[in-house]
ZALUM-565407 format. One line per 8 residues: number of its first residue (from 0); their letters; for each residue x, y, z of C-alpha. Coordinates in steps of 0.5 Angstrom, whole numbers, plus 500, padded with zeros to 3 digits. Example, Ala and Ser with C-alpha at 12.3 -4.5 7.8 and 13.67 -1.06 7.14 Angstrom:
<rs>
0 = as = 525 491 516 ~ 527 498 514
</rs>
This chain:
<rs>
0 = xxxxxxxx = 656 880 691 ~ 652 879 696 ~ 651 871 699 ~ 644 871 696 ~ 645 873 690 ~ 650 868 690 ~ 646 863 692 ~ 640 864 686
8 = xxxxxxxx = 645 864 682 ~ 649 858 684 ~ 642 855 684 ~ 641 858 678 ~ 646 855 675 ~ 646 848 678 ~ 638 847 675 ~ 640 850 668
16 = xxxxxxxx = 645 844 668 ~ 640 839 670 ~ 636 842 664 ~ 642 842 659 ~ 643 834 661 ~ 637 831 661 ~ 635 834 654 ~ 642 832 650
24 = xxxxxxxx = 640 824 654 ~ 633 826 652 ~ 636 828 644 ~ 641 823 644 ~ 636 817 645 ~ 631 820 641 ~ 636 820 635 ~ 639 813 636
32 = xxxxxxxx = 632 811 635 ~ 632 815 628 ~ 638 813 625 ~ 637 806 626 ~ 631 807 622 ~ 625 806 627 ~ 619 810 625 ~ 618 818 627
40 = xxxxxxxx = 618 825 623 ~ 625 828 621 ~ 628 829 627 ~ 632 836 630 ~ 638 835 633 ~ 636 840 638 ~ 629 841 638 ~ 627 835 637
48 = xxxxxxxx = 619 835 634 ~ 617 840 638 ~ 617 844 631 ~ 613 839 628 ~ 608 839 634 ~ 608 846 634 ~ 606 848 626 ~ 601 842 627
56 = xxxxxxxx = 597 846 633 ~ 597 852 630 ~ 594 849 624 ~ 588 846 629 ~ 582 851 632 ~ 583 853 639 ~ 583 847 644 ~ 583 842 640
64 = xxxxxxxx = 584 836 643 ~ 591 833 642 ~ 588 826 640 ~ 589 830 633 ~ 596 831 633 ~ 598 824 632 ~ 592 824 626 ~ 596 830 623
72 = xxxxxxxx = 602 827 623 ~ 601 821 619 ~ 597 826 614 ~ 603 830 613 ~ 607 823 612 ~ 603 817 610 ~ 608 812 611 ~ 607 813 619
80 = xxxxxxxx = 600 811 619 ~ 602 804 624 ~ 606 807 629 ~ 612 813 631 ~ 616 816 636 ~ 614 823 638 ~ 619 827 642 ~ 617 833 645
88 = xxxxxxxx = 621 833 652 ~ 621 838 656 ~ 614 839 653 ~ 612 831 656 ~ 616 825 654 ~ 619 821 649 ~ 612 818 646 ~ 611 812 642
96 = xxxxxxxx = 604 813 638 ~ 600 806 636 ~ 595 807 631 ~ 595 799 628 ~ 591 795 631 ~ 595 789 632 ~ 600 794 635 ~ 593 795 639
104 = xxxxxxxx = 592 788 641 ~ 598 787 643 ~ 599 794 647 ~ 593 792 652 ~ 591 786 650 ~ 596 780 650 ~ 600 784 655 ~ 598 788 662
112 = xxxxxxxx = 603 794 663 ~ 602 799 668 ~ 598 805 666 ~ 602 812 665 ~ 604 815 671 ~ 601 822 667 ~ 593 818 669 ~ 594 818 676
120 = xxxxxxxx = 597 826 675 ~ 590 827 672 ~ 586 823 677 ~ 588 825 683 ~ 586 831 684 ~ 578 827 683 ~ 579 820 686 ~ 585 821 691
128 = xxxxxxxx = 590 816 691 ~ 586 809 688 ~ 581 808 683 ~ 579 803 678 ~ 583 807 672 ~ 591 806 676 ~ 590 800 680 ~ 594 795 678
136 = xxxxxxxx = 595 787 681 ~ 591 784 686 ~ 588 791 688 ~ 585 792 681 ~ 582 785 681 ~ 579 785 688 ~ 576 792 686 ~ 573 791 679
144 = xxxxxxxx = 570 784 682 ~ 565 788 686 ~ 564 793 682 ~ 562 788 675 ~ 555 785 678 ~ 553 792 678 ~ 555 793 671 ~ 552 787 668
152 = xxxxxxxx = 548 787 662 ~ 543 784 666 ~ 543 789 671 ~ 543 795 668 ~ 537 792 664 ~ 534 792 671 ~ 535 800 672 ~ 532 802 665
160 = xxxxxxxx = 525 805 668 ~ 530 810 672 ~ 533 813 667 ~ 526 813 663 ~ 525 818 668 ~ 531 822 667 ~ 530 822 659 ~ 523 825 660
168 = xxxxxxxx = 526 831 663 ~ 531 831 658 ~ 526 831 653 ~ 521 836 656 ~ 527 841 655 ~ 527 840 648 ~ 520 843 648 ~ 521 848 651
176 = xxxxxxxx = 527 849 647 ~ 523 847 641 ~ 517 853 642 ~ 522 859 643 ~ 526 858 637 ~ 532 859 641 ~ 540 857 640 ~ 542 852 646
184 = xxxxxxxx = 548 848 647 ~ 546 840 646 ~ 552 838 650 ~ 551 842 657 ~ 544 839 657 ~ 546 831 655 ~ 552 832 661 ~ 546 833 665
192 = xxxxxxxx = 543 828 664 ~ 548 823 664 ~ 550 825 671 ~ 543 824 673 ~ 542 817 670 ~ 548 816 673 ~ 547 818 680 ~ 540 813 679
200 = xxxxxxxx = 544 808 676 ~ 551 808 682 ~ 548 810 688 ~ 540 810 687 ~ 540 817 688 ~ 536 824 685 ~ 541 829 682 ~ 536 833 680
208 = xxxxxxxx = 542 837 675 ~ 538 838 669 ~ 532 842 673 ~ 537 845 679 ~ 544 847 682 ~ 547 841 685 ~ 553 842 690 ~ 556 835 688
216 = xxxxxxxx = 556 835 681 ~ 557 843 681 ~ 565 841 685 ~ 565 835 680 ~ 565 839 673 ~ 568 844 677 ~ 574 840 678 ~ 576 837 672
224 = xxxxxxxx = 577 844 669 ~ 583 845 675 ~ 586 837 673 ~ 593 836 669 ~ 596 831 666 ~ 603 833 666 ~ 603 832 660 ~ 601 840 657
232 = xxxxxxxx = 603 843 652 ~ 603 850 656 ~ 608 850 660 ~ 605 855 665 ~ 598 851 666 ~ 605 847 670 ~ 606 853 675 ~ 598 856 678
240 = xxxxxxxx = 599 857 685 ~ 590 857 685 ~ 589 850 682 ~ 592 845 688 ~ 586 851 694 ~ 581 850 688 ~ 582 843 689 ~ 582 843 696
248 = xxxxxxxx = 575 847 696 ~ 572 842 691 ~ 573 835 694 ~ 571 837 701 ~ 564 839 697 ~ 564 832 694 ~ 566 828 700 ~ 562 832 705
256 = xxxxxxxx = 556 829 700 ~ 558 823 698 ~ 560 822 705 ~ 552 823 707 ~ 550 818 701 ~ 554 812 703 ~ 551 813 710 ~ 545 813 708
264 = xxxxxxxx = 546 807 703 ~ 549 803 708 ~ 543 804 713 ~ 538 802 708 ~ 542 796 706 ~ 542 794 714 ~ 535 796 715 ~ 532 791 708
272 = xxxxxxxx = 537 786 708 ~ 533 782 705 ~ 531 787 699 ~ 533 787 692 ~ 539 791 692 ~ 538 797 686 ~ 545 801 685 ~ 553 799 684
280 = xxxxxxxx = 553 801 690 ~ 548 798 694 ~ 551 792 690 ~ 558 793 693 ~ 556 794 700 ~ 553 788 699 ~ 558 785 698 ~ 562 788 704
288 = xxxxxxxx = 557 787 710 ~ 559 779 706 ~ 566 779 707 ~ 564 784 714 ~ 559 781 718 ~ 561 784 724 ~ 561 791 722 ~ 558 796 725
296 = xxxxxxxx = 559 801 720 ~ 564 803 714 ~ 571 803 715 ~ 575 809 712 ~ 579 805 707 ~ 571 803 704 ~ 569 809 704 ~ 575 813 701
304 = xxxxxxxx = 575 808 696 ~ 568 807 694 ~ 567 815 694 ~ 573 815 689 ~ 570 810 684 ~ 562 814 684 ~ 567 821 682 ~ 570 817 677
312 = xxxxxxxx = 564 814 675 ~ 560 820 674 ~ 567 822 670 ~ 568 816 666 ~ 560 817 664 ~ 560 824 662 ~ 565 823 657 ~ 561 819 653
320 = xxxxxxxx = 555 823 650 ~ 558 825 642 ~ 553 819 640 ~ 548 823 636 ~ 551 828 633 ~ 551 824 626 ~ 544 824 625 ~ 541 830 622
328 = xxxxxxxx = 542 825 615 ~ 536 824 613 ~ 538 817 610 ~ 540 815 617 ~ 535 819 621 ~ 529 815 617 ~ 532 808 618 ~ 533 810 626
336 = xxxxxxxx = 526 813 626 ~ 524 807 622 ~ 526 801 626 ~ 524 805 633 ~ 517 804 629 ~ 518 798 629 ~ 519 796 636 ~ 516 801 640
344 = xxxxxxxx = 509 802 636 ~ 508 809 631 ~ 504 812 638 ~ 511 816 640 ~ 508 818 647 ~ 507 810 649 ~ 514 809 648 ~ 516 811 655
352 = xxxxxxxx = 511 807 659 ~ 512 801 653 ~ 520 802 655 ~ 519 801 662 ~ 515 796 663 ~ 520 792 657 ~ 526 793 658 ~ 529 788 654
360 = xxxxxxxx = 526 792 646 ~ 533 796 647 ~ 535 790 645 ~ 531 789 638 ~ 535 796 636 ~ 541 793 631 ~ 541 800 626 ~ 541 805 631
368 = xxxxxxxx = 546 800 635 ~ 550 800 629 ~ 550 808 629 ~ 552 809 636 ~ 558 805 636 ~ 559 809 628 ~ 560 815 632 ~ 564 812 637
376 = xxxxxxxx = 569 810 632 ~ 569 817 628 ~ 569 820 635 ~ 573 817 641 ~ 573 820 647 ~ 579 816 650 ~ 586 813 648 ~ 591 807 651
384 = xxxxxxxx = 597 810 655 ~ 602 805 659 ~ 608 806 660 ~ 614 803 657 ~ 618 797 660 ~ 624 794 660 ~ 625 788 655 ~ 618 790 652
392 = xxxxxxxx = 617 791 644 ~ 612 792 640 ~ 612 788 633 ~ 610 793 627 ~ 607 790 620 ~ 613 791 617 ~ 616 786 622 ~ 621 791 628
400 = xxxxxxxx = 621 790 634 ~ 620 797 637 ~ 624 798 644 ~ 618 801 649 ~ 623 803 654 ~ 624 810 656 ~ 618 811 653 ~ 610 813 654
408 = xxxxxxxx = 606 808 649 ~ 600 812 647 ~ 595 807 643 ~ 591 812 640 ~ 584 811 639 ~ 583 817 634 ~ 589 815 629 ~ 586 808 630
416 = xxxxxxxx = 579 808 629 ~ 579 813 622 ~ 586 809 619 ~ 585 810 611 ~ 590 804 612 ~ 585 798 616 ~ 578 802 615 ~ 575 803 608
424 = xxxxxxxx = 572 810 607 ~ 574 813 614 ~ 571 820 614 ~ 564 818 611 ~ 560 816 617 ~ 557 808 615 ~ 553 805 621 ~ 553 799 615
432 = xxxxxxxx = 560 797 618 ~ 557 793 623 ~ 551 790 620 ~ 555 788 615 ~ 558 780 614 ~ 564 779 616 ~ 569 778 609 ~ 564 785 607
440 = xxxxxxxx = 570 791 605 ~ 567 795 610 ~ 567 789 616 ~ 570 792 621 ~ 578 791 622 ~ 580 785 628 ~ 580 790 634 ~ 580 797 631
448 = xxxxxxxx = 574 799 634 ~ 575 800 641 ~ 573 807 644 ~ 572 803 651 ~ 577 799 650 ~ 579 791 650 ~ 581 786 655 ~ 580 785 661
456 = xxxxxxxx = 582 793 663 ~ 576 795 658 ~ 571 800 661 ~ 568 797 666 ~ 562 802 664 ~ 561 801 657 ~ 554 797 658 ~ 551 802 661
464 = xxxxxxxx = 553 807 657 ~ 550 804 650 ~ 543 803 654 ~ 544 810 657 ~ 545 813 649 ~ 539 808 646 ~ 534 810 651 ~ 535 817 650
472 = xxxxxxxx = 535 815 642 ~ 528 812 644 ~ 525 818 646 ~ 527 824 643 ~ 529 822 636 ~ 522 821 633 ~ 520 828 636 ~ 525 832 635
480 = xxxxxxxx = 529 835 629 ~ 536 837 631 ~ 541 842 627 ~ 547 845 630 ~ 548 852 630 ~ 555 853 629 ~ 554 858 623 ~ 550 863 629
488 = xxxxxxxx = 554 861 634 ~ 561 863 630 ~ 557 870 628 ~ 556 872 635 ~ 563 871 638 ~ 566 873 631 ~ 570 867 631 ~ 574 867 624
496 = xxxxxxxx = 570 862 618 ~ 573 855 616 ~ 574 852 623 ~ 574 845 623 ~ 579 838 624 ~ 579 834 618 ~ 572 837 615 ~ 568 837 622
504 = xxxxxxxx = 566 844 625 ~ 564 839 632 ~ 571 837 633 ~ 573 834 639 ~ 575 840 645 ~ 580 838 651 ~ 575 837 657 ~ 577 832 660
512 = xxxxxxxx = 576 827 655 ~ 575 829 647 ~ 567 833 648 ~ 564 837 642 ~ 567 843 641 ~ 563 849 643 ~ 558 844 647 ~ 556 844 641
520 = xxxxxxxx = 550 849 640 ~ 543 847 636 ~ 537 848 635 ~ 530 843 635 ~ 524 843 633 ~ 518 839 633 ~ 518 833 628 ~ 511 833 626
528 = xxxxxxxx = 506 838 627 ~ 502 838 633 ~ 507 835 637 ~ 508 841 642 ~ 502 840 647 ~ 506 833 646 ~ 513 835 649 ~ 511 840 654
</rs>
């Protein structure tokens, strides 16, 4: 046998034995758990619940997200419906999966652990080596501090004309949409949108992606379509010898643009000190030139991380647009259009110039609020992952004190938000839980709704994203009925009939976070007669 067959071999031998150590120490640990009586599914002594996770994603439509899986399993055993282990090595770490809210609370909110290493895998490729989502400490502070004044509710109410003008656009392409009769797909024009507000709202800057191609958002959608978690359920998404050339090519787009921005930005801030500043990122300049008196220019570190956080920006925003899609009810669609009566005046065309100039009647919309954040809670796009601790356990109902080391804690939004355990009725979707008062059956529970999550960690964008959906609300609702078109959609790729997840055919997909499966496609018409000399 030749040297070098010997040494594949040898090598081969050698990774084979490292394989067999690692999943006996990862099987071993996971049936100590089980046989001393922590909660998880019937255990295999060899494979784990890589069976289970297997026959439960065969069961799901393709690319459905995997925030189902933890759902699944707590239907198939109900008495697994606050917390359980998961183990799946080598598919991805022995997981402890949370869906109670005081496990929540305590997860993220009584405590500070650091975030999964699996985000920072994801994010990498994105924002480079520090944004607001990984940082931890003292960085995560500091950061977060400059950025806040940006966010506020204050401040954000201050930008609502720029994104009116974003909407109009939006809302002019329904017209079009509405006059030719045509099947297109509701999510592709909403992220377009989100990414042009968004671009007004951070840097103060016309993206223009709902009319043209747009070289940064372009490497941006582009991008995330290459990131991995580290955590697949293929195994091949592991080895692409393309993704780290493709992610190469796309952030020297995005710098080269962002670069070009923040330069700009910066001039305009020196030649207007005194000028009310506009976009977060105007804002955190500001704050630079403070602390930076003397500065002739930005520095590298600045700029690197300020163009990190506008990528993840744009990202974190862009996953947040499945609010809408519960109003085709006529009961709820009818209390919504009512209210915005209400407010803004039956003239429907007055309600752009009216929003604009009063700003703050956003804040007189509680119905439609209640029907946002009811769609956020049957429809989190998010989930909680911290890695597990020495020493750190988290108390169940039932009084265990469930050991976190060696573990990934996923507190799991899905699971949580639409818990027959602490929400009444959960698959109806209700926007009455959050007018209702307190001590009401359908209040809701004490930190069970959180798809932007609680704490100081929570999303630093959130403010903006509520105002974000309830401008677009404003403007379109009361012009335009909408109905989804999966029923034309599914015939012209001849999917087979009866897809679903928990009876919802616009079930959460993997792209990035959870989004509307098939970009949900759906026809508009007008809501009245005469409206489309309006619209155009």
């Amino acid at each position: 046998m030749s040297f070098i067959l010997q040494a594949i071999l040898a090598v081969t031998i050698v990774l084979i034995s490292i394989f067999l150590v690692k999943l006996y120490k990862a099987r071993t640990f996971a049936r100590q758990l089980w046989k001393q009586g922590f909660p998880m599914p019937p255990h295999h002594w060899l494979f784990g619940h890589i069976a289970l996770s297997a026959n439960i994603l065969r069961s799901l439509p393709p690319f459905a997200h995997g925030v189902y899986v933890g759902d699944q399993i707590r239907q198939r055993y109900p008495h697994l419906d606050g917390a359980f282990y998961l183990d799946t090595w080598p598919f991805g770490p022995l997981t402890l999966v949370l869906m109670s809210p005081n496990m929540m609370y305590q997860l993220t909110q009584a405590n500070q652990i650091p975030k999964d290493k699996g985000l920072r895998h994801f994010l990498q490729p994105l924002t480079g080596k520090e944004d607001l989502v990984t940082l931890e400490g003292a960085a995560w502070k500091r950061w977060r501090g400059i950025f806040n004044p940006g966010f506020s509710a204050n401040h954000i109410s201050t930008l609502i004309p720029g994104m009116v003008e974003e909407v109009e656009i939006f809302k002019s392409l329904f017209g079009k949409h509405a006059r030719n009769g045509d099947m297109f797909y509701l999510e592709e024009a909403s992220l377009s949108l989100t990414i042009d507000i968004i671009g007004r709202v951070v840097l103060d800057h016309k993206f223009a992606s709902q009319t043209r191609h747009n070289v940064l958002t372009t490497a941006l959608r582009n991008q995330l379509e290459w990131c991995t978690t580290g955590l697949n359920i293929n195994p091949l998404e592991y080895v692409n010898i393309f993704r780290p050339f493709v992610h190469i090519y796309n952030t020297r787009r995005m710098n080269r643009y962002l670069t070009d921005e923040l330069g700009q930005r910066y001039s305009a801030i020196q030649d207007n000190a005194s000028k009310r500043n506009k976009s977060v990122i105007d804002l955190a300049l500001k704050s630079y030139l403070e602390e930076n008196p003397s500065a002739t220019g930005i520095t590298a570190d600045f700029k690197a991380f300020a163009m990190a956080q506008i990528k993840l920006f744009i990202f974190a925003g862009h996953d947040t647009t499945s609010a809408g899609r519960r109003l085709h009810h006529p009961d709820i669609l009818a209390k919504v259009r009512a209210e915005h009566d209400s407010v803004f005046g039956p003239n429907v065309r007055a309600a752009a110039s009216i929003l604009s100039s009063k700003p703050l009647l956003l804040n007189k919309l509680p119905y439609t609020l209640a029907v946002i954040k009811e769609s956020l809670r049957m429809y989190p796009t998010v989930a909680a992952l911290r890695d597990g601790q020495p020493g750190f356990f988290i108390s169940s109902e039932s009084g265990q004190n469930l050991p976190t080391n060696h573990c990934v804690i996923w507190g799991d939004h899905y699971g949580t938000q639409n818990n027959p355990r602490y929400w009444t009725r959960p698959n109806d979707f209700l926007p009455e839980r959050f007018l209702v008062p307190e001590g009401d059956e359908l209040y809701p529970p004490k930190n069970a709704w959180r798809p932007f999550e609680r704490a100081p960690r929570n999303c630093i964008g959130q403010e903006l994203a509520l105002t974000e959906i309830k401008v677009m609300l404003a403007l379109t609702i009361r012009e335009f009925d909408f109905k989804d078109d999966y029923e034309e959609f599914d015939a012209l790729k001849k999917n087979p009939k009866g897809w679903n997840v928990n009876g919802q055919r616009a079930y959460m997909m993997r792209r990035g976070g959870g989004h509307p499966a098939d970009h949900y496609p759906c026809k508009v018409t007008f809501a009245h007669a005469g409206k489309e000399k309006d619209a155009g």
